[in-house]
C-alpha positions in Angstrom: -51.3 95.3 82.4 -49.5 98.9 82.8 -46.6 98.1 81.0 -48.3 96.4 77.7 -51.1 99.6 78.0 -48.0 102.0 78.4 -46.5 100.2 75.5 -49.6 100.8 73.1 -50.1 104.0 73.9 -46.4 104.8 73.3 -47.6 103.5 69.2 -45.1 100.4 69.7 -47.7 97.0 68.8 -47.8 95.1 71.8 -49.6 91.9 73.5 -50.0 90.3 77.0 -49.4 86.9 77.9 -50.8 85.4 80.7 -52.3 82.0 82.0 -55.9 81.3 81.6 -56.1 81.6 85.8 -56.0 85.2 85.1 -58.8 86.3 82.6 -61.2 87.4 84.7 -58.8 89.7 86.1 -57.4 90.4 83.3 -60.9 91.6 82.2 -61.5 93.4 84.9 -58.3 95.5 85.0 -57.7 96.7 81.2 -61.4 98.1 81.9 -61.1 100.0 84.5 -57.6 101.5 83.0 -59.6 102.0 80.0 -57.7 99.9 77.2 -57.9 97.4 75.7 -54.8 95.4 75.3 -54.3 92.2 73.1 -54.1 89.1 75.1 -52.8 85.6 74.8 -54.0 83.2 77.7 -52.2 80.0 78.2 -52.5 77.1 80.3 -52.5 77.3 83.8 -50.0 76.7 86.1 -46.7 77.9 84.6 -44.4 77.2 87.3 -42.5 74.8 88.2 -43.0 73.2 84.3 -40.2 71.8 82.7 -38.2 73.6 79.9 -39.8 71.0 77.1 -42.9 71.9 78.9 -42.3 75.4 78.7 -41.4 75.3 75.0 -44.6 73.3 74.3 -46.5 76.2 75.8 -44.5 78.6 73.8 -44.9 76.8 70.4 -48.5 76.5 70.7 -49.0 80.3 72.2 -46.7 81.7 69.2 -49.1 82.1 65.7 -51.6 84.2 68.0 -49.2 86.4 69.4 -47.5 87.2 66.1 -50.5 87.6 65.2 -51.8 89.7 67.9 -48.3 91.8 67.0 -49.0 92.4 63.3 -53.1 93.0 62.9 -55.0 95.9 64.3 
């Protein structure tokens, strides 16, 4: 959450990625640092998945991050 807060306020669009396990923290965090960053959740667990698996996650995460990247 630093780094992608760091990244903003540097002016460089950013967004962060994380599994759905962490939205509540996620929350939690970028409001008490005071930002609030663009965030893509994905399905939960990521490890230990397969790299078809991984790519399946990828595919369907990718429109909303490129979107994320390239709207204010």
């Amino acid at each position: 959450m630093h780094d992608i807060i760091d990244i903003e306020r540097r002016g460089l669009p950013g967004v962060f990625v994380a599994t759905v396990q962490f939205i509540d923290a996620a929350e939690v965090q970028s409001k008490s640092l005071g930002a609030d960053p663009a965030a893509i959740f994905v399905e939960h667990p990521i490890q230990d998945r397969t790299n078809d698996e991984m790519l399946t996650i990828a595919d369907g995460a990718i429109d909303a991050v490129i979107k994320a990247l390239t709207t204010n």
